[in-house]
C-alpha positions as CSV (number, residue, x, y, z in Angstrom):
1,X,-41.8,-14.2,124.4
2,X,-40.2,-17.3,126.6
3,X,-37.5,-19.0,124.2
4,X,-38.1,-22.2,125.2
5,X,-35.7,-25.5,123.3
6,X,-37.0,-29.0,122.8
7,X,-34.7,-32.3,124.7
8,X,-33.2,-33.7,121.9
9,X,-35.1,-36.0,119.6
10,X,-32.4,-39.0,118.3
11,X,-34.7,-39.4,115.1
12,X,-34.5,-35.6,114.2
13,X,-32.4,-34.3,111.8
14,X,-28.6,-33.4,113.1
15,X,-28.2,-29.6,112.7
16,X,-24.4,-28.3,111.2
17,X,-22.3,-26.8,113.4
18,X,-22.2,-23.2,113.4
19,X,-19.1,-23.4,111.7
20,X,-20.1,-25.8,108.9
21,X,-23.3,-23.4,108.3
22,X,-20.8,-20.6,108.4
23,X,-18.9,-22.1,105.5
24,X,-22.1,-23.3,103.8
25,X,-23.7,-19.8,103.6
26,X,-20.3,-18.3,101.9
27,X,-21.4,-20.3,99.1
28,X,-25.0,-19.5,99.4
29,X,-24.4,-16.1,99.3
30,X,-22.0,-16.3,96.5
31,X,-24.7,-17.4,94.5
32,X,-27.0,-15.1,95.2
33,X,-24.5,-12.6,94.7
34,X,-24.6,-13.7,91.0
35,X,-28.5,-13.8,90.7
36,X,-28.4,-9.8,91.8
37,X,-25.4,-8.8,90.4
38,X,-26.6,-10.4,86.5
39,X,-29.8,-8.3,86.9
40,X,-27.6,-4.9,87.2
41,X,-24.4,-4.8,85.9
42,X,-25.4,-4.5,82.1
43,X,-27.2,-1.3,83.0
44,X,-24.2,0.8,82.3
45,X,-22.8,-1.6,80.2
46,X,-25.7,-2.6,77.4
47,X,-25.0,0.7,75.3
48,X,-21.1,-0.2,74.6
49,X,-22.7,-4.2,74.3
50,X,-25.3,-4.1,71.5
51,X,-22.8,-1.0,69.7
52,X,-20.2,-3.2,69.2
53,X,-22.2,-6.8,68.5
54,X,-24.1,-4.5,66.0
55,X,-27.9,-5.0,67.2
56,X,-29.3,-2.3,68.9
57,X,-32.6,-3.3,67.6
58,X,-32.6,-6.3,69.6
59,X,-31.3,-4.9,72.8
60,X,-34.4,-5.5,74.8
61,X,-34.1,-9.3,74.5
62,X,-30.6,-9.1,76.5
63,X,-32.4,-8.4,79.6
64,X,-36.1,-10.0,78.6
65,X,-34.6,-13.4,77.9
66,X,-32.9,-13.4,81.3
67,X,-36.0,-12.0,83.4
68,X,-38.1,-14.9,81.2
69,X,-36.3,-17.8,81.7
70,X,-35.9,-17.0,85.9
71,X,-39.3,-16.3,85.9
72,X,-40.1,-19.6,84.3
73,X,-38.1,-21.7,86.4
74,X,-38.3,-20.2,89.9
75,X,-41.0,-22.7,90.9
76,X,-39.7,-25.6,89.3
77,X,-36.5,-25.4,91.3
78,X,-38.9,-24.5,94.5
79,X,-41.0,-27.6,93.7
80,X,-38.4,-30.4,92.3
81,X,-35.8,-29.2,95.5
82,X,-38.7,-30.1,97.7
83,X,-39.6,-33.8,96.1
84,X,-35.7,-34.5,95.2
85,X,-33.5,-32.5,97.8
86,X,-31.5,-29.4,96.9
87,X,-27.8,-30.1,97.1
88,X,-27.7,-31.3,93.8
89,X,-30.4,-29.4,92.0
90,X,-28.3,-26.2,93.8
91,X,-25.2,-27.2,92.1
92,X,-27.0,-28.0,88.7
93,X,-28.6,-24.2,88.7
94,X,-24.9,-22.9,89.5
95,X,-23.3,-24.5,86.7
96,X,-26.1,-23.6,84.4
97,X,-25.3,-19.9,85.2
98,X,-22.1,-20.4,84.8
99,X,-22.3,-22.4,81.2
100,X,-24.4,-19.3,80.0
101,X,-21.8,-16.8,81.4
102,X,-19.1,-18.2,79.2
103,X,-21.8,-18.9,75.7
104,X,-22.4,-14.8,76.5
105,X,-18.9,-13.6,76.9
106,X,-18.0,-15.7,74.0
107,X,-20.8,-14.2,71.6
108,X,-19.8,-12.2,68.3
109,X,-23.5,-11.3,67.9
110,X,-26.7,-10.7,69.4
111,X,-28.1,-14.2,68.6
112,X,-25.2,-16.0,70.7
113,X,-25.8,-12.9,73.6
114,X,-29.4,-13.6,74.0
115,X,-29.0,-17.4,73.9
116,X,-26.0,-17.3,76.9
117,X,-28.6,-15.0,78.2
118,X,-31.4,-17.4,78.3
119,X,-29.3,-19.6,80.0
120,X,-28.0,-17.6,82.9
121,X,-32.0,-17.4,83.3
122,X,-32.4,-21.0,83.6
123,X,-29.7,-21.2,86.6
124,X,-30.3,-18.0,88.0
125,X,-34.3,-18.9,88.4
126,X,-32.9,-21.6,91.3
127,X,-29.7,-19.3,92.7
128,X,-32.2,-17.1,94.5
129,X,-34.8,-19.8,95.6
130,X,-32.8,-22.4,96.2
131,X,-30.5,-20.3,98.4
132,X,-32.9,-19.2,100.8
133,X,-34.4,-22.5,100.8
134,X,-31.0,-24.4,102.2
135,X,-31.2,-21.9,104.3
136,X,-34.1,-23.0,106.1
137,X,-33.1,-26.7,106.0
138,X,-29.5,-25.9,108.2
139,X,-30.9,-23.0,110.3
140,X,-34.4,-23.0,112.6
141,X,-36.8,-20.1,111.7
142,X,-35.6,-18.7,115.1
143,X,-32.0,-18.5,114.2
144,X,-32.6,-17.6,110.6
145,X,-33.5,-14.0,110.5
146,X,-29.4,-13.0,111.3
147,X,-28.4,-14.9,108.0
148,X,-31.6,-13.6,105.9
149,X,-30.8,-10.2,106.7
150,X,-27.3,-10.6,105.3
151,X,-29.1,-12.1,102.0
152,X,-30.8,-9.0,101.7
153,X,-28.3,-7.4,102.3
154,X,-26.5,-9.1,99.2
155,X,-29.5,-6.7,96.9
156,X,-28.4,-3.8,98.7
157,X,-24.8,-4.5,97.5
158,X,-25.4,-5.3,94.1
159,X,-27.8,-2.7,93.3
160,X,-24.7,-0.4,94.1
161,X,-21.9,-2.3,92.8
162,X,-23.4,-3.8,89.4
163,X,-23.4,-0.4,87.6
164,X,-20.3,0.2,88.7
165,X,-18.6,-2.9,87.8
166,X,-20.6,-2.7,84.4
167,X,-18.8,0.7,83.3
168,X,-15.7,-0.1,84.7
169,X,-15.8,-3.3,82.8
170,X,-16.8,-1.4,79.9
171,X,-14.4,1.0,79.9
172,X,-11.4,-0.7,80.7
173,X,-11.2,-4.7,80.3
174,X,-14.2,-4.9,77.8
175,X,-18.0,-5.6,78.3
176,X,-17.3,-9.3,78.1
177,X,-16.0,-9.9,81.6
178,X,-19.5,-8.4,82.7
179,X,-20.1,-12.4,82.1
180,X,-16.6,-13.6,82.6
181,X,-16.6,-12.4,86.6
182,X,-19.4,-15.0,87.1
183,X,-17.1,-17.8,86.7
184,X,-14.8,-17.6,89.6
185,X,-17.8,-16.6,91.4
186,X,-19.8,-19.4,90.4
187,X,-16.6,-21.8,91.3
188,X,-16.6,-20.8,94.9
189,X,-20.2,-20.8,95.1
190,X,-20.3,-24.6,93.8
191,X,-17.2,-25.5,95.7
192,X,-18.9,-24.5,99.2
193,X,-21.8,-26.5,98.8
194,X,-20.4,-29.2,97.1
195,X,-17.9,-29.5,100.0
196,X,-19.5,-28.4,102.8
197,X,-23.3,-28.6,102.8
198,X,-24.3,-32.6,103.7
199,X,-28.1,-32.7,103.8
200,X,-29.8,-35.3,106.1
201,X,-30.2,-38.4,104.6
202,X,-34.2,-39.4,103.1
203,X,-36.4,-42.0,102.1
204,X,-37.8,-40.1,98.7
205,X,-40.4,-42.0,96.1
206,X,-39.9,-41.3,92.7
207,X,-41.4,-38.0,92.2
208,X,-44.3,-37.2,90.0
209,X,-44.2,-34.4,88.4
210,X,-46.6,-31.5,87.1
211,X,-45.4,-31.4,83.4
212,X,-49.0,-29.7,82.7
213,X,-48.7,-27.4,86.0
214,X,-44.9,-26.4,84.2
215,X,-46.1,-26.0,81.1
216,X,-49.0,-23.4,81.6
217,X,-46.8,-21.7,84.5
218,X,-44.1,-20.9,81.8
219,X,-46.8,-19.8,79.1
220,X,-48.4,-17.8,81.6
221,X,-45.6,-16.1,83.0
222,X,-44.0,-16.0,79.2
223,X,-46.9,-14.0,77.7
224,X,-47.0,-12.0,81.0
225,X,-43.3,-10.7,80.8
226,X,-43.7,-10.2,76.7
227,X,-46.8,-7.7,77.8
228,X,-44.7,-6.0,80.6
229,X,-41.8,-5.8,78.0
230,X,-43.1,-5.2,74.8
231,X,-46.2,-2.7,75.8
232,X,-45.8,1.0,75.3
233,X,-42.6,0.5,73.7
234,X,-42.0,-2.3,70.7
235,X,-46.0,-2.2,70.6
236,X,-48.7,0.0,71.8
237,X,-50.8,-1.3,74.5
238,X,-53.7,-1.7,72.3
239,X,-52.3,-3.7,69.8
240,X,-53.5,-6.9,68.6
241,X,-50.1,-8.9,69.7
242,X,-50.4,-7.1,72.9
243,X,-53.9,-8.0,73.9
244,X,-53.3,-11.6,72.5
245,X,-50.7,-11.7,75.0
246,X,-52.7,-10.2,77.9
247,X,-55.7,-13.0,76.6
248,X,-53.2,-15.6,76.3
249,X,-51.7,-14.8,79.9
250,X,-55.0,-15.0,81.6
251,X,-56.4,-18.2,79.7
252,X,-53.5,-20.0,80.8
253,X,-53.1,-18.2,84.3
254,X,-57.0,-19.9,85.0
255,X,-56.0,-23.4,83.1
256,X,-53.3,-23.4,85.6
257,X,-55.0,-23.2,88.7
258,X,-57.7,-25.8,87.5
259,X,-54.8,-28.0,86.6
260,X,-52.9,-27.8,89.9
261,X,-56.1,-29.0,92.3
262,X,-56.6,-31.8,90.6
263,X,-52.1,-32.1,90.2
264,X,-50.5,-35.3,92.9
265,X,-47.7,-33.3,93.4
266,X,-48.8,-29.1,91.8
267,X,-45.7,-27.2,91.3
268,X,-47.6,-24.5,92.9
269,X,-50.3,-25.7,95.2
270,X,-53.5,-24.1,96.2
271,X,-53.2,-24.7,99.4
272,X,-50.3,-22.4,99.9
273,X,-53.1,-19.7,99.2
274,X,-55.4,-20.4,102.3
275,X,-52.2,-19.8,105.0
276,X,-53.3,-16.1,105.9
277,X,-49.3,-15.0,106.4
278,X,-48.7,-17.0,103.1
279,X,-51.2,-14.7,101.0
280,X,-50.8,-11.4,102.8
281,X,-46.7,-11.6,102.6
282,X,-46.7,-12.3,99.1
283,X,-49.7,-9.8,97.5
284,X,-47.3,-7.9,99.9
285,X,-44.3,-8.4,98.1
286,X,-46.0,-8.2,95.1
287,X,-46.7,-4.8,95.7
288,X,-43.3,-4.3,97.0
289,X,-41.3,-5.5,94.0
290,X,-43.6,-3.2,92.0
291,X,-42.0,0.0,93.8
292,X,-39.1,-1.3,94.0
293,X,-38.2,-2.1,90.7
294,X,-40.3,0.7,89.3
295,X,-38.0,2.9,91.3
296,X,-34.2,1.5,91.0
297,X,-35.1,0.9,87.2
298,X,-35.4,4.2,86.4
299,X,-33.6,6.5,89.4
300,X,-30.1,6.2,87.3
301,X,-31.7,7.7,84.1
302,X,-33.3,10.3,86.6
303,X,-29.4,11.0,87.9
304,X,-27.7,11.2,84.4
305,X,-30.6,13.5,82.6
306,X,-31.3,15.8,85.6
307,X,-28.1,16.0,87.4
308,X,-26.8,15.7,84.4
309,X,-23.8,12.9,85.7
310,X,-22.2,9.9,84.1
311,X,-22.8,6.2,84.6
312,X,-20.5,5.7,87.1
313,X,-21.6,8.7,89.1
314,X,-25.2,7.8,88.7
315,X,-24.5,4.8,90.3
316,X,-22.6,6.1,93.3
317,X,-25.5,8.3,93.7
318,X,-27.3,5.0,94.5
319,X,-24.6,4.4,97.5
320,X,-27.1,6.1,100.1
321,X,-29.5,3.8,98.8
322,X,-27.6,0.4,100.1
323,X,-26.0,2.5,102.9
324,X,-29.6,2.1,104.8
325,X,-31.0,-1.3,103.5
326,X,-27.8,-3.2,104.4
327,X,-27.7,-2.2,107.6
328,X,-31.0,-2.2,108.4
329,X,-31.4,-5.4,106.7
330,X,-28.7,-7.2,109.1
331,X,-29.6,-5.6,112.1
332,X,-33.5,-6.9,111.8
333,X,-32.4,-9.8,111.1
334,X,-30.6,-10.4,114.6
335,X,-33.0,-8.4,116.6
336,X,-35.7,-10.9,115.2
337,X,-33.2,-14.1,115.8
338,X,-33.1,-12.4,119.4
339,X,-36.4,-11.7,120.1
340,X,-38.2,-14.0,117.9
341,X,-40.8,-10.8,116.8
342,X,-41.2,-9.9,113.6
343,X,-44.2,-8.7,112.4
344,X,-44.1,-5.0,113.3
345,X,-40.6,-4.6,111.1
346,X,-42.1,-5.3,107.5
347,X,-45.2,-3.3,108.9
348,X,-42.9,-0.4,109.6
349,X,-40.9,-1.0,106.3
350,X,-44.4,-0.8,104.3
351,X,-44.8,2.9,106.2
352,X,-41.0,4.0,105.3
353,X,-41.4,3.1,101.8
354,X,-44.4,4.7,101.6
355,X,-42.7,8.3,103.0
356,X,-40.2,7.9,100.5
357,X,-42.0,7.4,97.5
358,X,-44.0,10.7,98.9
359,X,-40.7,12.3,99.1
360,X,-39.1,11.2,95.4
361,X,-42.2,12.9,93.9
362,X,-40.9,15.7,95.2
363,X,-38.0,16.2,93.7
364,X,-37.7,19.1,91.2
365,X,-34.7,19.6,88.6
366,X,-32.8,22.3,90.5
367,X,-32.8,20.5,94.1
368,X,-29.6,20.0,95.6
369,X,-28.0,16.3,95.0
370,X,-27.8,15.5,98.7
371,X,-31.4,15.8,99.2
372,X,-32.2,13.2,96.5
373,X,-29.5,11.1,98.3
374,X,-31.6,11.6,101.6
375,X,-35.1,10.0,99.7
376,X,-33.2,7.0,98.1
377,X,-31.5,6.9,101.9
378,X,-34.9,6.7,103.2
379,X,-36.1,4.0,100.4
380,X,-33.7,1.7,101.3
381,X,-34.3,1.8,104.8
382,X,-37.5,0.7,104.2
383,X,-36.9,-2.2,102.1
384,X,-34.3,-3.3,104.8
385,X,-36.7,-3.5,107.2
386,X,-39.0,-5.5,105.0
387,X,-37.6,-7.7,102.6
388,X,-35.8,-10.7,103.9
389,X,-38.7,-11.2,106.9
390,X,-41.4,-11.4,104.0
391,X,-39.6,-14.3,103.4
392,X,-38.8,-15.7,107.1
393,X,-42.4,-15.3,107.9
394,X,-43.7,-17.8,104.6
395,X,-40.8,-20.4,105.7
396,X,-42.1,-20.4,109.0
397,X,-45.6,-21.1,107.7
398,X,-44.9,-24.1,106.3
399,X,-43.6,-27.7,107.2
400,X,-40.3,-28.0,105.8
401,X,-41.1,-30.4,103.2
402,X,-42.9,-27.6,101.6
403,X,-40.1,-24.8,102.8
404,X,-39.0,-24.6,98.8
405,X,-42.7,-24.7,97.2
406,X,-43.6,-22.0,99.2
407,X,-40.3,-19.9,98.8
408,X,-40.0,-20.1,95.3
409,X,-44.1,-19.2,95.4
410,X,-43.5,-16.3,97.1
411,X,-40.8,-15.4,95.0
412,X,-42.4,-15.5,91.7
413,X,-44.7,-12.8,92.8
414,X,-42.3,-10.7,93.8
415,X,-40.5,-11.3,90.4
416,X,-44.0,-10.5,88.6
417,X,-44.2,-7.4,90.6
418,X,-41.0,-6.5,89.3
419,X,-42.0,-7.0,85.7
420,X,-44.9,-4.9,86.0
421,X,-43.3,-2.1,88.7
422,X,-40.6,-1.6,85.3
423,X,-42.6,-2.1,82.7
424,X,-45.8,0.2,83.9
425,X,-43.5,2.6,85.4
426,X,-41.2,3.2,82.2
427,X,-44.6,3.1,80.0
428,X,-46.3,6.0,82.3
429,X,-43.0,8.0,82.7
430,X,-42.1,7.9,78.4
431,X,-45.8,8.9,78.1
432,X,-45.9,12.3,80.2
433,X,-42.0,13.2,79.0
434,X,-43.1,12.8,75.3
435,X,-45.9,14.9,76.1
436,X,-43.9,17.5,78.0
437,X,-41.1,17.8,75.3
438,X,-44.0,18.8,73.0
439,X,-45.7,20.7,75.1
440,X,-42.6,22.8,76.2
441,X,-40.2,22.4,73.2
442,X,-41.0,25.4,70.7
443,X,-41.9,24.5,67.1
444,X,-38.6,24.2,65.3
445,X,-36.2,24.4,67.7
446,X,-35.0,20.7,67.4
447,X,-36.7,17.4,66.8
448,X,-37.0,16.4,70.4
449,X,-40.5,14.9,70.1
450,X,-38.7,11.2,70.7
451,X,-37.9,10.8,73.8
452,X,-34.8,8.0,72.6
453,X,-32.9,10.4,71.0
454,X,-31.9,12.0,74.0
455,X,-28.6,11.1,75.6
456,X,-26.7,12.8,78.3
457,X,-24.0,13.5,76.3
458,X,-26.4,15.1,73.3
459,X,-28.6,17.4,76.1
460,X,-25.1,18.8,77.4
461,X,-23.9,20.0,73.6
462,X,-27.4,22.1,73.3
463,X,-28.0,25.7,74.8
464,X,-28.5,26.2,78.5
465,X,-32.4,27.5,77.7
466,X,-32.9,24.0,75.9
467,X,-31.0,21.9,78.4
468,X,-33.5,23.5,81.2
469,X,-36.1,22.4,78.9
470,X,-35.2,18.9,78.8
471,X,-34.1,18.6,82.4
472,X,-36.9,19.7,83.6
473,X,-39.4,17.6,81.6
474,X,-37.6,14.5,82.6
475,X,-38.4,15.6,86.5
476,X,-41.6,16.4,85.9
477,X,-42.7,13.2,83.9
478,X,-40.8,10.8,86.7
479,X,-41.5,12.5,90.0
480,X,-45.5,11.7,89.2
481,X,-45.1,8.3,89.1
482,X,-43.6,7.7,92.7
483,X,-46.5,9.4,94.1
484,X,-49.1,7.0,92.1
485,X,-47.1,4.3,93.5
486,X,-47.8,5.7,97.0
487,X,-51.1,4.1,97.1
488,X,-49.3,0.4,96.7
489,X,-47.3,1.0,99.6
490,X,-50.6,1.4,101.8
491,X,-52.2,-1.5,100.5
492,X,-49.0,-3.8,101.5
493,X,-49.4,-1.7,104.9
494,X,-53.0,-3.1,105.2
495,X,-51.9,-6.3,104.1
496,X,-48.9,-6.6,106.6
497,X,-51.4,-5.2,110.0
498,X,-53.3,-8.7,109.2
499,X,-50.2,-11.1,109.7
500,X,-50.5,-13.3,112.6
501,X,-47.2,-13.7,114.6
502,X,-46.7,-17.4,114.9
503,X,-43.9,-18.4,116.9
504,X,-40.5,-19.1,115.3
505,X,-39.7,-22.3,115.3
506,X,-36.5,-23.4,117.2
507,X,-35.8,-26.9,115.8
508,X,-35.1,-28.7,112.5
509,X,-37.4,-31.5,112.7
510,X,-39.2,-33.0,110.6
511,X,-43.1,-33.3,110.6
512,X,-42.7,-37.1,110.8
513,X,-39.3,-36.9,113.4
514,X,-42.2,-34.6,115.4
515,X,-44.9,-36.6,115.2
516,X,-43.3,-39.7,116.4
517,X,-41.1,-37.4,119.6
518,X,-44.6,-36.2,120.4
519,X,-46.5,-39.5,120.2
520,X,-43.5,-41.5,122.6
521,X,-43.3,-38.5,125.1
522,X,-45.3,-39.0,128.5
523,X,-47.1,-35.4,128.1
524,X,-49.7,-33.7,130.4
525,X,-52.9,-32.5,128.7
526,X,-51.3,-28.6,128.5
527,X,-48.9,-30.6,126.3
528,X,-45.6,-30.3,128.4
529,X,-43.5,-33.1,129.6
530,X,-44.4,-34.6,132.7
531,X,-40.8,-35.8,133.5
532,X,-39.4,-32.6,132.6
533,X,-41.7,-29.8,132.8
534,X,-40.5,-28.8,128.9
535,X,-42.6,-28.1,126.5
536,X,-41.2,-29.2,123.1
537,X,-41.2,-27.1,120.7
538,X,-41.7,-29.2,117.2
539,X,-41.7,-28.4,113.3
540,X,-45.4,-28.5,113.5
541,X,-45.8,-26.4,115.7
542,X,-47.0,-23.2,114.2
543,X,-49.0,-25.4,112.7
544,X,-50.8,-26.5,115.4
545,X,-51.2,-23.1,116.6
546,X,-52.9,-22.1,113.2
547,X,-55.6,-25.3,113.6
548,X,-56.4,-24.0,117.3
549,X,-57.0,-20.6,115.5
550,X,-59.0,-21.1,112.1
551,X,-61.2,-18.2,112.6
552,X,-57.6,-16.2,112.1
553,X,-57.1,-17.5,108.6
């Protein structure tokens, strides 16, 4: 592939220097630090959390109202950075975070938890999006993959480190600076974009926004989250308030799309959905955040029961894990900012995952701990290899006036595969153990029937015959559900073969900046410049390349 660069274009947007994008992207990743760190270091901590603030009943709302509110806003931020610029919408989600970080740390009961909670979720919706959508305004698609790997690389890290921090917090300092840390962090994060991150000036109307397109959005994915939360667990799947919810979450879901084609400006627009690479990567991802989630949601339960280690060791167990993805991760990302190829890498991650999920259900109770290391090893090789060029490969769809829409579009799948990967996952895997400690337990021996009364702590006090017992149920109802999830992988592998490399583009123009370069240029019909033999290469370019191609679609 011939990397060929455009003359300059004096009505195209001035790219930073490497050094400004260097100083930008500290603050970039800051903030996504804080997005992936908030959605793992109460893992080990939630226990000590809802103990002391006396509300154990209400500790699935400290993680619900966080995944809710993100959910919610993850293409409002994607839509409203794209109609009123980011800087300042960036900065906005930041100190949101940050202002429920403090209400949370500050909390003497559950009410005041939940609610600091709720707001983290309305900042942390944009850190993610909003992030990775600067990104693409500083950096051409060409140049990009070397800084999205080190975003992914970012999840790798706080997969690892946020169970950590969370019981070391808990055990030493107290819970509360599980929220606390976020301020410093947040500081730094707001300070390098404040300081250092000058979008080019715009001519902007005033926007018009899709109040109804928000509204159903958020009742959808509301109701959605409540079933993925509340089924199986608070309430049986056939319930009444769990079918309402799954009637409610469709009614809306079709109100929505019916509202946004007729929407000026839809919050999610339908014509995202007939770009081939747009819908393939995301059902995609979809599928991908279901296994991934699915998986990292449950493997430290796995560790503690089965291995039969703490907190903290369960969650250097997970070390392996990030020891692949983050390398991986960062070296994809410069081989495709080298190359400018990149579809065989998610294609190849789609394959990995899939090994690996065949390889957890494997696992038996008595297996050495090194060879459990070796399948998360493999797992996270496979999501380095896919995740962050998912998202290059939608950015690079899309003009950039749409870069954020179809971002944060992209995103909220993946978030909703997450939902469901947890929620189905957790629902399937209490099922079988409840059925295998009846099964296996004998009649009066102990009360083990309830799958919550077991602890790590409790299954260590009882005699080695029983402990096997346990141990061995909890294997045997988890290491079925990676193989069903098996299937998922091959369908993103399907999905992924159908991509269409478009060429990365190499400038930061804008479609208007392009248009007029292209209309003043003295260009042969093969479209290169007569003058200087060059062939520009413009922010509409892959779009062009598309509309010579519609058949691909």
């Amino acid at each position: 592939m011939t990397d060929i660069t455009a003359e300059p274009r004096p009505d195209a947007a001035a790219a930073p220097d490497r050094r400004g994008i260097l100083l930008v992207f500290v603050g970039l990743m800051t903030a996504m630090l804080l997005s992936a760190l908030d959605q793992t270091i109460f893992s080990t901590a939630l226990p000590t959390i809802v103990g002391d603030l006396d509300g154990v009943d209400h500790m699935l709302w400290v993680t619900t109202a966080y995944i809710l509110a993100a959910t919610i806003m993850m293409p409002v931020y994607g839509k409203l950075g794209d109609l009123v610029g980011r800087k300042s919408l960036f900065l906005g989600a930041i100190g949101l975070f940050m202002i429920g970080s403090v209400v949370g740390a500050l909390s003497t009961g559950m009410t005041e938890l939940i609610v600091g909670r709720a707001i983290q979720g309305l900042g942390g919706g944009g850190l993610m999006i909003l992030s990775q959508a600067v990104i693409a305004d500083i950096v051409p698609a060409r140049e990009r993959g070397k800084y999205m790997g080190l975003m992914g690389g970012v999840f790798a890290l706080a997969s690892v480190i946020g169970p950590l921090l969370g019981g070391w917090f808990t055990e030493s300092v107290g819970w509360q600076w599980c929220m606390w840390i976020n301020v410093p962090l947040g500081i730094l994060a707001m300070a390098s974009v404040a300081i250092f991150l000058h979008p080019a000036p715009q001519d902007r109307e005033k926007p018009k926004l899709d109040i109804a397109g928000m509204l159903l959005i958020a009742i959808a994915s509301a109701s959605l989250v409540l079933v993925t939360s509340w089924g199986g667990g608070q309430y049986e799947w056939d319930s009444a308030v769990i079918l309402s919810l799954i009637g409610l979450t469709v009614v809306a879901g079709i109100a929505f799309v019916m509202v946004e084609r007729r929407a000026v400006e839809p919050i999610m627009p339908m014509t995202l959905f007939t770009e081939r690479n747009f819908t393939l990567t995301t059902g995609a991802g979809l599928l991908m955040g279901i296994a991934m989630f699915g998986t990292l949601a449950y493997m430290p339960t796995y560790l503690q029961m089965v291995a039969q280690v703490d907190a903290t060791e369960a969650g250097l167990l997970m070390i392996p894990m990030m020891g692949t993805m983050l390398p991986t991760s960062i070296i994809v990302g410069r081989v495709v900012s080298r190359t400018g190829r990149y579809k065989w890498y998610p294609v190849s991650g789609a394959v990995v995952m899939a090994a690996a999920m065949y390889l957890l259900s494997t696992m038996t109770y008595d297996q050495p701990l090194w060879l459990t290391c070796a399948y998360l090893a493999v797992f996270g090789a496979g999501l380095g290899l896919m995740m962050q060029t998912l998202v290059l490969i939608v950015q690079n769809t899309f003009p950039l006036r749409m870069v954020g829409t179809a971002t944060a579009a992209n995103n909220y799948f993946r978030q909703i595969g997450a939902s469901l990967g947890a929620a189905v996952v957790g629902s399937i895997f209490t099922n079988n153990l409840v059925d295998l400690l009846s099964d296996r337990v004998a009649a009066g021996t102990a009360d083990l029937s309830d799958a919550n009364s077991l602890t790590p702590s409790a299954v260590l006090e009882l005699p080695q015959e029983m402990q096997d017992v346990i141990v061995s149920s909890y294997n045997d109802a988890l290491t079925p559900v990676f193989l069903y999830i098996v299937p998922l992988a091959l369908i993103a592998l399907v999905l992924l073969m159908f991509v269409k490399e478009v060429p990365l583009r190499t400038t930061l123009e804008r479609d208007e900046a392009a248009a007029s370069a292209a209309d003043g240029a003295d260009m042969d019909d093969a479209g290169v410049d007569a003058e200087s033999g060059i062939a520009p290469v413009l922010v509409g370019a892959a779009d062009d390349a598309r509309a010579q191609e519609p058949a691909d679609r």
